[in-house]
MINUVEX-654198 format. One line per 3 residues: their letters; for each residue x, y, z of C-alpha. Coordinates in nm, 3 decimals. Layout:
REM MINUVEX-654198
a	X:Y:Z; ...
***
This chain:
REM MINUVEX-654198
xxx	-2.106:-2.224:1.611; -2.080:-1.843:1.520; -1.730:-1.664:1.514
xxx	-1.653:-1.335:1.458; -1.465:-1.404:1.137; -1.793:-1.553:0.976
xxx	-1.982:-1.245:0.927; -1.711:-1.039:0.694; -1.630:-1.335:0.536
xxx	-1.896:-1.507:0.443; -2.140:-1.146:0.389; -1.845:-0.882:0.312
xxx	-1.965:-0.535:0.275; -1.902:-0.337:-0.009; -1.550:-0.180:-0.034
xxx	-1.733:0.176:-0.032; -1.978:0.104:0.227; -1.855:0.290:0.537
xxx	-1.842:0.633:0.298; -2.215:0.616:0.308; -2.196:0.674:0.712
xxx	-2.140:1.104:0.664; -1.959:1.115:1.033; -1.704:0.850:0.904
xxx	-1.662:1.009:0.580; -1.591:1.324:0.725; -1.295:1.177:0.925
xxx	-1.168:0.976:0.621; -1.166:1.299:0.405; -0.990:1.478:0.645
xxx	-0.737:1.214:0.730; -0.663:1.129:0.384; -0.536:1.524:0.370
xxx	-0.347:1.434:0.677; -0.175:1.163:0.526; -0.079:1.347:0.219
xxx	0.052:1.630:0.430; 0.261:1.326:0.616; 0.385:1.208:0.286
xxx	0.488:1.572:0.183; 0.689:1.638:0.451; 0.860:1.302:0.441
xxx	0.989:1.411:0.068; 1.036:1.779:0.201; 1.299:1.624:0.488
xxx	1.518:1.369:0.297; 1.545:1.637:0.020; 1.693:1.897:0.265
xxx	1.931:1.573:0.330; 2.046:1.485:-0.025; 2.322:1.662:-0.110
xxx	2.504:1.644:0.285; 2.808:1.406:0.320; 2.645:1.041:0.461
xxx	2.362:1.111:0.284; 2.254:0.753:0.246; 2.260:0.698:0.674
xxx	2.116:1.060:0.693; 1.810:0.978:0.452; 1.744:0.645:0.582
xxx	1.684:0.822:0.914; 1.422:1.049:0.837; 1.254:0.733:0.813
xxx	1.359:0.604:1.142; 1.342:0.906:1.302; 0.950:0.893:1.133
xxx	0.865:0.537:1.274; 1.103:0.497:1.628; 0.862:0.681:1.807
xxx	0.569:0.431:1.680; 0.842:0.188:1.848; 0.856:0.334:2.183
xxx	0.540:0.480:2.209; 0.238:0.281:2.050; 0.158:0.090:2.338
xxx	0.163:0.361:2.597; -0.055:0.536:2.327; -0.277:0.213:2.301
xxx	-0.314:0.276:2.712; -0.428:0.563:2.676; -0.694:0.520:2.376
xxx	-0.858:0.268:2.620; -0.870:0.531:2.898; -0.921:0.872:2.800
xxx	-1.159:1.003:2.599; -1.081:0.921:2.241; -1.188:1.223:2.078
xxx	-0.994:1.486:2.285; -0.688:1.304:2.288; -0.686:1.277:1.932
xxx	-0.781:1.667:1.885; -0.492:1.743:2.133; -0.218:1.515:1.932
xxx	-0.341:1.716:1.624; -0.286:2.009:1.760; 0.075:1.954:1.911
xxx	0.147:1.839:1.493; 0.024:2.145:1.348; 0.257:2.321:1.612
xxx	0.565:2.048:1.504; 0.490:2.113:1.167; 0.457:2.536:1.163
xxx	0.840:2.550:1.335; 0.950:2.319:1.031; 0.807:2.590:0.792
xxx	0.946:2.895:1.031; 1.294:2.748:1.099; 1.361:2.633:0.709
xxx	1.206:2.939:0.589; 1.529:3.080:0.836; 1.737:2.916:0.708
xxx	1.811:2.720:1.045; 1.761:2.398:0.962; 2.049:2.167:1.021
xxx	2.009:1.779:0.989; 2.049:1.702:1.402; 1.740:1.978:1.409
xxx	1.550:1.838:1.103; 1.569:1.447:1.251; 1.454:1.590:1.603
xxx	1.154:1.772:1.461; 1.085:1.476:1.222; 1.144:1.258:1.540
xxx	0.888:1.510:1.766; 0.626:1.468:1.447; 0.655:1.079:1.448
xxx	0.558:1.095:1.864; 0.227:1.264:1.769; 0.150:0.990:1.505
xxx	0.256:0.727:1.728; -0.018:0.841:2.009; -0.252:0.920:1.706
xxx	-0.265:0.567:1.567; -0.399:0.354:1.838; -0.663:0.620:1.919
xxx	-0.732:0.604:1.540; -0.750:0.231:1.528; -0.961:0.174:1.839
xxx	-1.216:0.452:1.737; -1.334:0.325:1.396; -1.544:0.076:1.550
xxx	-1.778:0.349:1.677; -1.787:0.508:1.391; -1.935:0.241:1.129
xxx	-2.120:-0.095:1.190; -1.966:-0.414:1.252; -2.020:-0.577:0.950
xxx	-1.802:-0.243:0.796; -1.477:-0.298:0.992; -1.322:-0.455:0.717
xxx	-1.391:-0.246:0.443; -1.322:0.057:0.700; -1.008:-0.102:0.724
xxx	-0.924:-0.186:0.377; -0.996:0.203:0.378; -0.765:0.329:0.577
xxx	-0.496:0.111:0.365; -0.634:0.293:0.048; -0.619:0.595:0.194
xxx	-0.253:0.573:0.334; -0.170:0.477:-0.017; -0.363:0.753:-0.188
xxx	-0.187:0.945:-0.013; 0.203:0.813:-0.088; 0.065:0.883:-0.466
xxx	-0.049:1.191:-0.417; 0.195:1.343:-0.147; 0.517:1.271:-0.321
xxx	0.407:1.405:-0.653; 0.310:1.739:-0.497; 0.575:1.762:-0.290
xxx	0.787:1.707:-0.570; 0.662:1.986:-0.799; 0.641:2.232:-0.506
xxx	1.046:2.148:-0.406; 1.126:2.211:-0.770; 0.929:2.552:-0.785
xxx	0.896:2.713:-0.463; 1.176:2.479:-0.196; 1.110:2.285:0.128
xxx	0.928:2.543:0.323; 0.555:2.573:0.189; 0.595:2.199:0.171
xxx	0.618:2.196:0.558; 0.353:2.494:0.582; 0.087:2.274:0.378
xxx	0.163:1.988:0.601; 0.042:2.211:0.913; -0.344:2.302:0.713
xxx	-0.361:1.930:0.638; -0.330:1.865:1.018; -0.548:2.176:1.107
xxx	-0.775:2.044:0.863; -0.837:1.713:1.051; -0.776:1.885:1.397
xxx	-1.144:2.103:1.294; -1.299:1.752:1.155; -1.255:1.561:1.550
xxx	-1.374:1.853:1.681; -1.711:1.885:1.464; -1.725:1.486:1.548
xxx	-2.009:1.420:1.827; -2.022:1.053:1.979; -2.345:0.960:1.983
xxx	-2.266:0.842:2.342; -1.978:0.833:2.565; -1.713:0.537:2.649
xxx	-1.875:0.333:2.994; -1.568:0.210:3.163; -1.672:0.009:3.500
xxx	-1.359:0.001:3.647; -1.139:0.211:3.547; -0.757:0.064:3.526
xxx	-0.464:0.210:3.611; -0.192:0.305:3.361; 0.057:0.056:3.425
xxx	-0.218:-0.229:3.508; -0.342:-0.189:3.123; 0.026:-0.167:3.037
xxx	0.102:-0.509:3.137; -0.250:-0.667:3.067; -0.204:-0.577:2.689
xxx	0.140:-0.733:2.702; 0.020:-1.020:2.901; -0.230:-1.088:2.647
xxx	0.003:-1.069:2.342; 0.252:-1.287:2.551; 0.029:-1.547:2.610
xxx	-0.120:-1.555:2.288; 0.067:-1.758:2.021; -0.180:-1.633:1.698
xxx	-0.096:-1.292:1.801; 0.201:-1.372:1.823; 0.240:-1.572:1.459
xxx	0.090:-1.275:1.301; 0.390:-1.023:1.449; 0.605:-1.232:1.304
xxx	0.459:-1.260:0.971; 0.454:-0.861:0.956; 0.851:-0.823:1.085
xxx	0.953:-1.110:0.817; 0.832:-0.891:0.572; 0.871:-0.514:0.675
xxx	1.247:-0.569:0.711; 1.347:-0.629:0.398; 1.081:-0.437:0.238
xxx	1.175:-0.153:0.418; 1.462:-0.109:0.217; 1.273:0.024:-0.144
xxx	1.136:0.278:0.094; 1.447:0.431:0.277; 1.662:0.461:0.009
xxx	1.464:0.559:-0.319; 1.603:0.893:-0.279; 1.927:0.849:-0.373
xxx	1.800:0.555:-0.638; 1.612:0.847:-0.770; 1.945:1.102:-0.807
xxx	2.260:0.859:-0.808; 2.128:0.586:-1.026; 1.855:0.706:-1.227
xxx	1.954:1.120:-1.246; 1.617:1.235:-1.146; 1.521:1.559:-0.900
xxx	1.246:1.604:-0.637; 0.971:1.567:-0.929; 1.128:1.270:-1.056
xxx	1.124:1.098:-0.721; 0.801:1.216:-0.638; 0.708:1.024:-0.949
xxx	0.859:0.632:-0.807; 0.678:0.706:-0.494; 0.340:0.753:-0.676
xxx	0.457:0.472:-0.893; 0.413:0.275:-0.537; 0.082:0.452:-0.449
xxx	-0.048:0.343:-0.742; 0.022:0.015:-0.717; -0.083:-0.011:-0.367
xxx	-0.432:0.173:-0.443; -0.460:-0.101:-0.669; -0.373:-0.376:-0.446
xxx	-0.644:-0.255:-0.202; -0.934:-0.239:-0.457; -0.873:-0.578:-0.581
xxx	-0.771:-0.736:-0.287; -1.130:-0.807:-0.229; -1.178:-1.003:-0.527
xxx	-0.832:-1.202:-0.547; -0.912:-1.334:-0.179; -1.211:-1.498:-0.320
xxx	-0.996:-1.744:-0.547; -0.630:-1.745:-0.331; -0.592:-1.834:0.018
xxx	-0.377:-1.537:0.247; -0.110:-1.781:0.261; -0.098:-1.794:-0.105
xxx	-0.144:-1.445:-0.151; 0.169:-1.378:0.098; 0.365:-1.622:-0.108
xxx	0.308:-1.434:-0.469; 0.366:-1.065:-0.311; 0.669:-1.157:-0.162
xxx	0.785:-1.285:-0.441; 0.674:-0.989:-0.647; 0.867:-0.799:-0.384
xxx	1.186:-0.959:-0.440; 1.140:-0.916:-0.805; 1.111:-0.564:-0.757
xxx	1.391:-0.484:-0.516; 1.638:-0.696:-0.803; 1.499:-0.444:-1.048
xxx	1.546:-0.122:-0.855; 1.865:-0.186:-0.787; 2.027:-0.367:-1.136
xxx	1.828:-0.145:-1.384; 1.861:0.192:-1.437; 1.589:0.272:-1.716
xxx	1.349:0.513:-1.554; 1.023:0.359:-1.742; 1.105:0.011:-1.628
xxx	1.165:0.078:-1.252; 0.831:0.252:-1.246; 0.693:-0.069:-1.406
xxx	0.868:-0.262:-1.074; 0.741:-0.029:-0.853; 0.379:-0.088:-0.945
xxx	0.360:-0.465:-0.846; 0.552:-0.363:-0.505; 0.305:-0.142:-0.421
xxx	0.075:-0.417:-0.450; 0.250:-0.655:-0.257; 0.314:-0.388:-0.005
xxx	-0.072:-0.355:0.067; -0.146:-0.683:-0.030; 0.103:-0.873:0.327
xxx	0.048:-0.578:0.518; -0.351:-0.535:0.505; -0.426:-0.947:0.541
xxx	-0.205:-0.950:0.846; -0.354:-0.582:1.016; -0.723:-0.764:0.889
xxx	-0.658:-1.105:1.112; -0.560:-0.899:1.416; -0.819:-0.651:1.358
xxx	-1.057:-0.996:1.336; -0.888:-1.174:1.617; -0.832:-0.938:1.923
xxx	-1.125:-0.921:2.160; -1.239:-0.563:2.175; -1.159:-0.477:2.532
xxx	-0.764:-0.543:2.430; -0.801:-0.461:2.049; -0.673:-0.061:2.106
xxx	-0.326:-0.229:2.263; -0.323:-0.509:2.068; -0.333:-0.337:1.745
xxx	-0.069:-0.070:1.931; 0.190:-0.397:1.931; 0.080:-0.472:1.557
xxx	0.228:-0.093:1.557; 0.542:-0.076:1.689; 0.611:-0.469:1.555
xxx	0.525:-0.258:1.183; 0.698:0.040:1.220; 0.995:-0.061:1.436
xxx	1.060:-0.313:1.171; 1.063:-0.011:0.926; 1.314:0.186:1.156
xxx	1.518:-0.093:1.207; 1.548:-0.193:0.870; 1.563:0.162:0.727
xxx	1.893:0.234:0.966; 2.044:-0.099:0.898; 1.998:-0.099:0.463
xxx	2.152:0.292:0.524; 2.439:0.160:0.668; 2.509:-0.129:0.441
xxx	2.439:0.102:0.151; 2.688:0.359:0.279; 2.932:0.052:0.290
xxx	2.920:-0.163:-0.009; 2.645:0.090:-0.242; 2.312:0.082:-0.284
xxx	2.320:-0.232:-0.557; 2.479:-0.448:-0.270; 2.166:-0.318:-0.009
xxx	1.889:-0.373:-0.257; 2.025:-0.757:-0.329; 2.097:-0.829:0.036
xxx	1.741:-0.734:0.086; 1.606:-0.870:-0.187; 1.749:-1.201:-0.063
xxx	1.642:-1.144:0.255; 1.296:-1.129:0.172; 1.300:-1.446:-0.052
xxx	1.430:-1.628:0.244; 1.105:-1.466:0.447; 0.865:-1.565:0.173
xxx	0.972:-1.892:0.212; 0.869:-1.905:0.569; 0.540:-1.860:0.521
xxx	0.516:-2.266:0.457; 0.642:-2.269:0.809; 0.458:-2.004:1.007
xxx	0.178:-1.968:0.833; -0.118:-1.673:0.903; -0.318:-1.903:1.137
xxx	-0.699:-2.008:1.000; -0.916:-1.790:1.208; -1.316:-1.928:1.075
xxx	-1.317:-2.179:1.366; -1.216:-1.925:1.648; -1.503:-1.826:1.821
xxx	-1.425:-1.442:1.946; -1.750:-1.357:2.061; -1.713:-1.191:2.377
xxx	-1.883:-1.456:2.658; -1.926:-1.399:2.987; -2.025:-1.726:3.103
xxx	-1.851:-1.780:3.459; -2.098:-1.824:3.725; -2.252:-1.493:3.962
xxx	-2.000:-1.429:4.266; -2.149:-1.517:4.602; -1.872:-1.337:4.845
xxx	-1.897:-1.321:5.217; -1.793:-0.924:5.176; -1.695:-0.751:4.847
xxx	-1.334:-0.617:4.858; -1.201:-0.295:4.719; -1.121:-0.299:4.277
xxx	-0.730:-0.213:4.412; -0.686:-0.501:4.662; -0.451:-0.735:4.542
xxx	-0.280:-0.982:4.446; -0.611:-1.219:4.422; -0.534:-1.591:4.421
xxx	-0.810:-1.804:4.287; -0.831:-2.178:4.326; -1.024:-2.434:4.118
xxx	-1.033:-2.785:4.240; -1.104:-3.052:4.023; -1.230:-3.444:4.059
xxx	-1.098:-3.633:3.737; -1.119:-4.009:3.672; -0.778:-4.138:3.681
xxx	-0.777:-4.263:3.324; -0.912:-3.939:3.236; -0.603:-3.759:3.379
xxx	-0.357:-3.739:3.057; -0.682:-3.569:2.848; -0.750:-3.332:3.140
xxx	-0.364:-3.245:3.165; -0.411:-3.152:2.786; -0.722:-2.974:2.809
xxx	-0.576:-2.781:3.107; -0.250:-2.632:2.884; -0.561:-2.450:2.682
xxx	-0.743:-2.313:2.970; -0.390:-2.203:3.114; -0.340:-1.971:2.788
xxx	-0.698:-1.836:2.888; -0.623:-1.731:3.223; -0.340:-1.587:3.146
xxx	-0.447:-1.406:2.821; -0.716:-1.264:3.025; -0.496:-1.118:3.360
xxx	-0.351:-1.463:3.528; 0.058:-1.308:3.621; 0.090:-1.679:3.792
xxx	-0.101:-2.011:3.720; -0.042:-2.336:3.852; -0.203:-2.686:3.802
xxx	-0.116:-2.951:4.125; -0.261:-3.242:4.286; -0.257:-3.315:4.634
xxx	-0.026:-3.629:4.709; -0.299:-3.763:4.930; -0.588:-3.837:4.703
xxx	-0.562:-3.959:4.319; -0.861:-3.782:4.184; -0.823:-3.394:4.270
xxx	-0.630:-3.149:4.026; -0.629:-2.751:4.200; -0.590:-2.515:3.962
xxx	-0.388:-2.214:4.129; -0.353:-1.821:3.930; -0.263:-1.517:4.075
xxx	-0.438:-1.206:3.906; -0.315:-0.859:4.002; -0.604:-0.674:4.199
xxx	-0.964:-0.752:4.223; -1.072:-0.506:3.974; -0.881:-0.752:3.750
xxx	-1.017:-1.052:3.864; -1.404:-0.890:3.842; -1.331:-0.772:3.415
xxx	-1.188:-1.161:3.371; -1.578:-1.230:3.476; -1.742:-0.914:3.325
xxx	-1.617:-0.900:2.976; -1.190:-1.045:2.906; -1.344:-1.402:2.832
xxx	-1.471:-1.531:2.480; -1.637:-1.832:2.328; -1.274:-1.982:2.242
xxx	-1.220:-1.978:2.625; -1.544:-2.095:2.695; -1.451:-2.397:2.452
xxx	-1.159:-2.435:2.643; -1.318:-2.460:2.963; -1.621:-2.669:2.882
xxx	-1.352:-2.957:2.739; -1.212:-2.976:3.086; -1.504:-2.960:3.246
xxx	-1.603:-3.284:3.055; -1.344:-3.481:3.187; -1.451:-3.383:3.580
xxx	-1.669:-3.544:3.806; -1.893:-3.352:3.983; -1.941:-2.938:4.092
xxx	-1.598:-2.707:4.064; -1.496:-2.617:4.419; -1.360:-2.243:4.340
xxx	-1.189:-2.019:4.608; -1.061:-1.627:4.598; -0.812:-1.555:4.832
xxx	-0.752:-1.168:4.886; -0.499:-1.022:5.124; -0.560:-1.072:5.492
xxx	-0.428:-0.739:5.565; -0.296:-0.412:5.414; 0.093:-0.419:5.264
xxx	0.290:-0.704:5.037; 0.159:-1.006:5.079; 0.393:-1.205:4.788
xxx	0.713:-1.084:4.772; 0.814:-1.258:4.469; 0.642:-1.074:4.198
xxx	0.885:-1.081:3.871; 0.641:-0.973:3.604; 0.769:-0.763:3.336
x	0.641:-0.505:3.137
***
C-alpha cells in the first residue's frame, strides 16, 4: 500500500535540495530579507515601549498585536489562497506592508508615535502577514517537487529562524546608533525587496479550478474538514499545549533583558540571536536526530529543555549563562513546532491543505497572542520571576501530555488523492449552485454482520463529512432486517460533484471498501436535488 508519508520518509531529500530549483531560491532569498525586516521591527516597537508606565502589558502586546490578526484572519486568508490567483495576491499584501511599514518610519521619524498608534500599525502589519502566510504555504508546492516539500519546509523554519538571529542583532546596533526610525525604513526595502521577487516569479502554468466555490462555501468546507477530522485535530492541540507556555520567553525578554540582566537594545538583540541560533541548529539536525528518536520522543526532550530554560531565564541573572539557556530553547522551539507543521503539511489532502494549514495558523499564533497578553498581565502582577515559573510549570504539565495525546503515526494513512466512486448516470444534470443535495446509499447486510457494519460505518461517516457531508445519517427501515440507508446532506451540487472529482483519498477508499465487505449485493445510491427554486430544509444550523 503506498501513502504519502512513505516517500519523504523512507527517500528524504537533502536539506538543501529545493535551493537547487533557481525560481524557489529566488523567493527564499527574498523572504528570508522579509523575515529579518519582520524581526527588526518587532525589536524597533517594544523598544519605543520600554521605558512607558505598564511596560510589561504594553510589550507583551506588540506581540499580540503581531499574531491576533493571524487569529482572525488566517482562514479567510486560506479562502482566498485557494481562489485567487496566488501570485497577485501575494504581490498586493506586499505592497500594502511596504506602505504599513513607510508610515512607521514617517510618523516615528515625527515624532508622533504614541503606543495606541504604534500597536495599531503593528496590528495593520500583522493583517498583511496573516493573508501572506496561507498564500505562502499553499504555493510552495508549485514551486519544488514533491519529494522536496519537506526539506522546503524544514526551510522555511530555518529561514524564520535565521532571521530572529539576524534581525534582532541588527536591530539592536541600529537602535543604539541611529533610533527606531531607519529600523522601520529597512523593514519597508526588505518587503519591497520580496514584493519585486513575486513579481519576476512566472508560473509555469496557471491554477485549473473546475468549479469555482464561493467564499463562504470554502469557509465552512475547511472548517468542516478540520471538525471532522480527529488527527487534525490531535495535532492543534499538540501545537497550543506548547505555544502557550512557550510563548512566554518570547513576550517578555525585553524587560528580562533591562530589569534583570541591565542590558540595552544591543544586549537584547543578542538573547534573541541566542534563540536563532539555537533554532538554526535545531532545524539542521533535526534531520538526523529523527532517524534515532521517535516525534513523540523528540516532543518529550524539547519540552523538557523548554522548561529548563524558562527556570533559568527567570532565577539567573548572569548574562553568559542565560544565553547558554536560550540556545537549547531555540532548539526545542523548532524542534515541537516543525514535527507538528511537517505531519499536517504530510496529512492534509491538497485540495484543503491552503485552509488547513491556515487553522495550523491561527491555532500557532493565537496561542502566541493569547499567551503573550496573559504572561504580561501576570508579570505586571506578581513580576516577571513569578510569570517565567508559572509558565515553566505550565509547560512541564504539557510535556507530560504527550503520553496522552500523542502526534498520531501517519506511515499507514494512505493520502493519495482517489477518485474511485463510480461515473454519474443522471436523468438531467443540475446547476453547481443547486442545493442542498441529499444522497442516499442503501445497504443489504447479513444480520450477524450488522455490529461490524455499524463499526465500519462510524469511519465512512468521518469521510463524508470530512469531504462536504453538513448532515449524515445511518437508519434501517423497521420493515425489513437486512437494509441499512445511509442519508448526508451536502450543500450544493458543485459540492457533491468535487466529493467525486478530487475531496476523496485512499484512507476513505479503505473506509468504504470495509463496509462494502460486509454487504450483499450492488449499492442502491440516490441524489435528491430540490424540486423547485427557494428553501427546501429549513433547519440548517451549520456553523462557521
Amino acid at each position: 500500500m503506498v501513502t504519502a508519508a512513505a516517500g519523504p520518509h523512507d527517500r528524504p531529500a537533502s536539506a538543501w535540495a529545493p535551493l537547487r530549483t533557481a525560481v524557489y531560491r529566488n523567493l527564499w532569498l527574498a523572504l528570508l530579507a522579509a523575515n529579518v525586516g519582520t524581526w527588526m521591527q518587532t525589536v524597533g516597537a517594544q523598544w519605543l515601549l520600554i521605558h512607558h508606565s505598564n511596560a510589561s502589558t504594553l510589550v507583551a502586546l506588540v506581540q499580540t498585536a503581531s499574531l491576533l490578526p493571524v487569529l482572525l484572519l488566517a482562514l479567510p486568508g486560506g479562502v482566498l489562497a485557494d481562489s485567487f490567483d496566488r501570485r497577485h495576491l501575494l504581490i498586493a499584501v506586499q505592497l500594502f506592508l511596504v506602505a504599513v511599514a513607510v508610515a512607521l518610519t514617517l510618523l516615528t521619524l515625527a515624532n508622533r508615535m504614541p503606543p495606541a498608534l504604534l500597536l495599531t500599525l503593528t496590528f495593520a502589519f500583522g493583517v498583511g502577514q496573516a493573508l501572506t502566510l496561507p498564500a505562502w504555504a499553499a504555493v510552495i508546492p508549485e514551486l519544488v517537487p514533491p519529494d522536496q516539500l519537506r526539506s522546503a519546509s524544514a526551510l522555511g523554519s530555518i529561514s524564520v529562524n535565521m532571521a530572529r538571529a539576524v534581525g534582532p542583532a541588527v536591530a539592536g546596533v541600529l537602535i543604539a546608533r541611529v533610533g527606531v526610525a531607519p529600523v522601520f525604513g529597512l523593514n519597508a526595502v526588505a518587503f519591497t525587496i520580496f514584493a519585486y521577487a513575486l513579481w519576476r516569479w512566472r508560473p509555469r502554468s496557471a491554477r485549473a479550478v473546475e468549479v469555482p466555490e464561493r467564499f463562504t462555501a470554502a469557509l465552512r468546507a475547511g472548517s468542516r474538514y478540520v471538525r471532522h477530522s480527529p488527527i487534525v485535530r490531535r495535532l492543534l492541540r499538540r501545537a497550543l499545549v506548547f505555544v502557550i507556555p512557550a510563548s512566554a520567553l518570547w513576550a517578555l525578554l525585553p524587560l528580562v533583558a533591562s530589569r534583570r540582566l541591565g542590558l540595552g537594545s544591543g544586549g537584547y538583540g543578542l538573547l534573541l540571536a541566542a534563540l536563532g541560533v539555537g533554532a538554526i541548529a535545531g532545524g539542521v539536525l533535526l534531520a538526523v536526530i529523527r532517524t534515532r528518536l521517535s516525534a513523540n520522543q523528540l516532543l518529550l526532550i524539547a519540552g523538557v529543555l523548554f522548561t529548563v530554560a524558562l527556570t533559568v531565564v527567570a532565577t539567573v541573572r548572569v548574562v553568559p549563562l542565560v544565553l547558554l539557556a536560550l540556545l537549547p530553547a531555540g532548539t526545542a522551539w523548532v524542534t515541537v513546532l516543525a514535527n507538528v507543521n511537517a505531519e499536517m503539511q504530510l496529512f492534509l489532502p491538497s485540495w484543503v491543505r491552503a485552509r488547513g494549514l491556515a487553522v495550523y495558523q491561527v491555532f500557532f499564533a493565537g496561542g502566541q497572542a493569547v499567551g503573550a497578553l496573559l504572561w504580561g498581565l501576570v508579570a505586571d502582577v506578581g513580576g516577571l520571576v513569578i510569570a517565567y515559573l508559572a509558565a515553566a510549570a505550565l509547560m512541564l504539565v504539557g510535556t507530560v501530555t504527550s503520553r496522552i495525546w500523542p502526534l498520531p503515526n501517519l506511515r499507514s494513512v494512505n493520502r493519495e488523492p482517489a477518485a474511485y466512486w463510480p461515473q454519474l448516470h443522471l436523468a438531467h444534470d443540475p446547476d453547481p449552485g443547486v442545493g442542498p443535495v441529499l444522497v442516499t446509499v442503501q445497504y443489504t447486510v447479513r444480520p450477524q454482520q450488522t455490529q461490524p457494519f455499524l463499526a465500519a460505518m462510524d469511519l465512512v461517516r468521518a469521510a463524508r463529512q470530512r469531504t462536504g457531508a453538513m448532515r449524515w445519517g445511518l437508519f434501517r427501515p423497521a420493515e425489513t432486517t437486512d437494509r441499512f440507508i445511509e442519508v448526508y446532506l451536502v450543500p450544493s451540487w458543485g459540492e457533491h460533484l468535487r466529493q467525486h472529482g478530487g475531496r476523496l483519498t485512499g484512507e476513505d477508499r479503505e473506509a468504504e471498501e470495509r463496509a462494502r465487505e460486509l454487504t450483499d449485493g450492488e449499492l442502491e445510491v440516490r441524489h435528491l436535488v430540490p424540486a423547485a427554486a427557494g428553501p427546501t430544509l429549513s433547519d440548517d444550523r451549520e456553523a462557521v
